[in-house]
C-alpha positions in Angstrom: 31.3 145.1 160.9 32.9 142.0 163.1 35.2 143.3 165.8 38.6 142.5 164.5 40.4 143.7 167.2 43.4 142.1 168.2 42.8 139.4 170.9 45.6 137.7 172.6 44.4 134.4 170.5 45.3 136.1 166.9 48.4 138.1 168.2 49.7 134.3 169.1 48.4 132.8 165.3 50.3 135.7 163.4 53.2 135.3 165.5 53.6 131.7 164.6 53.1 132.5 160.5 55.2 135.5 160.8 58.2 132.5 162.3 57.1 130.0 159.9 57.7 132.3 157.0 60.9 133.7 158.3 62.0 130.0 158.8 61.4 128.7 155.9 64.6 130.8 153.5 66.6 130.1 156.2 65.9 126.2 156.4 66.1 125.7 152.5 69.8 127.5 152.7 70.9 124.9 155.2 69.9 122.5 152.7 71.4 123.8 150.3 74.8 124.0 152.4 74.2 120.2 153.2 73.9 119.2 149.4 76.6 121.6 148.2 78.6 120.1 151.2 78.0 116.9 149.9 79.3 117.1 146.4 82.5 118.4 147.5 83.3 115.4 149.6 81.7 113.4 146.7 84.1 115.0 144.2 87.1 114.3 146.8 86.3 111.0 147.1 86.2 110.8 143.2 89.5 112.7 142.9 91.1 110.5 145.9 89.7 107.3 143.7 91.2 108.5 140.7 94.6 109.2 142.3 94.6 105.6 144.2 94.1 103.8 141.0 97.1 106.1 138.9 99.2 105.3 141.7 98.2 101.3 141.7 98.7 101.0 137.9 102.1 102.9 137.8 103.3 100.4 140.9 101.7 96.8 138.8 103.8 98.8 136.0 106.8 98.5 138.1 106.3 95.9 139.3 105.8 94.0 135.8 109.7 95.8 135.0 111.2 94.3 137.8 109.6 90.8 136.7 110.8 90.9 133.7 114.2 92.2 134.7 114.4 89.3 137.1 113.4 86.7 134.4 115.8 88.1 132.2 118.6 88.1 134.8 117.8 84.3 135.8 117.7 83.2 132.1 121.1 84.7 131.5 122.9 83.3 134.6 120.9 80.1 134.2 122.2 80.2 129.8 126.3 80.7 131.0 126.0 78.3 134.2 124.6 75.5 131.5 127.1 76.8 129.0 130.2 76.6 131.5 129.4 72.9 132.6 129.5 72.1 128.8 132.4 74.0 127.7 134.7 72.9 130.9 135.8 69.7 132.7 136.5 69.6 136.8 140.6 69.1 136.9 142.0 66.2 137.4 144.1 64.9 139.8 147.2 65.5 138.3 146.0 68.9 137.0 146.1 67.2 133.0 142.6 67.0 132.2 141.0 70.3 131.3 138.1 71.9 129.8 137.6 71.9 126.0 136.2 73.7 123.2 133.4 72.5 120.5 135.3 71.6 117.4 138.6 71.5 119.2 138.6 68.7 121.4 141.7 67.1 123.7 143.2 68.5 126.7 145.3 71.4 126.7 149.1 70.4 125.9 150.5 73.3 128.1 149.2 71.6 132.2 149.8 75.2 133.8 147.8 76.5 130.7 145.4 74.1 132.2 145.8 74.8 135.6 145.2 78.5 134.6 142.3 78.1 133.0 140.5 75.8 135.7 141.3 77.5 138.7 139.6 80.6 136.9 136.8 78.3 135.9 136.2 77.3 139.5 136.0 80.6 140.8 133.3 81.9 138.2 131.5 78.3 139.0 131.9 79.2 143.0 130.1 82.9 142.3 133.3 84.6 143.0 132.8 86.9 139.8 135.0 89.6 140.8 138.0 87.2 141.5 137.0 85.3 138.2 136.9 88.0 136.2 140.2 88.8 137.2 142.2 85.4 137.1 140.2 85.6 133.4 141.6 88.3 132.5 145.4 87.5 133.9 144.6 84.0 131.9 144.2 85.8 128.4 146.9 87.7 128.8 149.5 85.0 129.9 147.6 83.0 127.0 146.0 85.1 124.1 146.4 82.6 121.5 144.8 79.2 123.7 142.2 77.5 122.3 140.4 78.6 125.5 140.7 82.1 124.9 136.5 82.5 123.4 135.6 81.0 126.6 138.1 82.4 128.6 136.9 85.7 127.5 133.2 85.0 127.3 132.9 84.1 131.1 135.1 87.4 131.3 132.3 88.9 130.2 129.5 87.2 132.0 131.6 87.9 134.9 131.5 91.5 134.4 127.6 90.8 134.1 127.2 89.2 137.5 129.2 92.0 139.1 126.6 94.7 137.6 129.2 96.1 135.4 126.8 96.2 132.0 129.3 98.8 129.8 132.3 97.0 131.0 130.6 93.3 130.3 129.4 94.5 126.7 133.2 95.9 126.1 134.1 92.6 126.8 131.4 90.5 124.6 131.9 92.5 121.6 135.6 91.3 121.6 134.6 87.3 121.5 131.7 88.3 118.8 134.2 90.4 116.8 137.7 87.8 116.7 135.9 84.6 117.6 132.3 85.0 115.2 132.3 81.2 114.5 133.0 80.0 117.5 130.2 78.7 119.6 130.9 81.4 122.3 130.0 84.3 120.1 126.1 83.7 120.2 126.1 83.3 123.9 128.0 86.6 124.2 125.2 88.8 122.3 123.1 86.8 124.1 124.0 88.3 127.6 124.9 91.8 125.4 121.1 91.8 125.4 120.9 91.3 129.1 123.3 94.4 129.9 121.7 96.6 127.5 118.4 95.8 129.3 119.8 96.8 132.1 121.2 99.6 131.0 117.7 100.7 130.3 118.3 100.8 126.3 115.6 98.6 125.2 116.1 99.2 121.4 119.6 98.0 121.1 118.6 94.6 123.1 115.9 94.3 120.4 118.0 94.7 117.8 120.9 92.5 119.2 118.7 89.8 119.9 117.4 90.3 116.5 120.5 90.1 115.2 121.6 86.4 117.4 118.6 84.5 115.9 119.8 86.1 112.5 123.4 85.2 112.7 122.7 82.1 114.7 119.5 80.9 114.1 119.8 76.8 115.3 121.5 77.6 118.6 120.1 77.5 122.1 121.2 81.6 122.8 118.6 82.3 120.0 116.1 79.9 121.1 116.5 82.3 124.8 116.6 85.6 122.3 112.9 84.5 120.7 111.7 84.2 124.9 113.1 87.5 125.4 111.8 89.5 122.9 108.2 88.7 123.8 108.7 90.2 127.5 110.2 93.4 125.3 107.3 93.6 123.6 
């Protein structure tokens, strides 16, 4: 038999195997750790994705509210600024020459009925809503049976509007559609009823007001704005 007694040259060869062999588990669990360490940050990175892109679509969703809000709001004040330089007339030097009504044209026969009604006027055409509202308000009631009444209480209304007061403004509006329902003003009011129930967050009843100006009113300008604005409700 060969001598295979244990020379310093094979003690040093099966000490290296025996490491190697130990080593080797050990180096395939840090490998694993690695991988395993790397598809958690993976799936955080996923998650963190996922949560970015909810958060961006419910701020363009926002966003796209307060657009249309803004386009609504401009529409309306832009619909009773044009509607205010038709319906009334600067005063005149003499305080005799005052704003008129469709279908009722002339001045006014009473000239501090006149000089009532303008000096309200101006205000609401200065921005001063809350003072508007109010010399509006004391103008209908000194006057309740003018022909300036519908408009008197229409930029009432709108007044109430610009001053964020939506349930007050609508109070108001229903009034002109309700006693005045031929007169000219009466579309314009459901018109910017729409606009306070939008605000109001009630986006069924400006549907169905809207709706309901093209229906009553179909050949006026208020329903030509009600058609734009039911296609940003939509």
């Amino acid at each position: 038999m060969r001598n295979r007694a244990l020379t310093p040259r094979r003690l040093a060869l099966i000490a290296s195997l025996t490491c190697a062999v130990v080593a080797t588990p050990a180096a395939h669990a840090f490998a694993d750790d690695d991988a395993r360490s790397a598809i958690l940050q993976l799936r955080q990175q996923i998650e963190q994705g996922q949560q970015q892109q909810v958060q961006l679509y419910n701020q363009i969703q926002s966003l796209q509210d307060r657009v249309d809000k803004l386009t609504g709001q401009v529409q309306e004040l832009q619909h009773v600024q044009q509607q205010q330089q038709q319906q009334t007339q600067q005063p005149g030097a003499n305080n005799s020459t005052q704003g008129t009504t469709p279908g009722q044209p002339g001045p006014l026969a009473d000239p501090q009925e006149a000089a009532t009604y303008n000096s309200a006027i101006d205000l609401f055409r200065k921005s001063e809503y809350k003072k508007a509202a109010d010399s509006l308000a004391a103008f209908v009631a000194l006057y309740p049976n003018s022909q300036m009444a519908p408009a008197a209480r229409f930029f009432q209304g709108s007044s109430r509007y610009a001053l964020k007061d939506y349930k007050g403004a609508i109070s108001l509006l229903d009034g002109v559609v309700h006693d005045y329902p031929n007169d000219p003003h009466a579309a314009d009011a459901m018109l910017v009823i729409a606009g306070c129930q939008i605000e109001l967050n009630n986006r069924a009843a400006a549907k169905a007001t809207m709706q309901r100006l093209i229906s009553q009113y179909p050949n006026t300008q208020a329903a030509a704005s009600a058609k734009s604005r039911l296609k940003l409700l939509q």
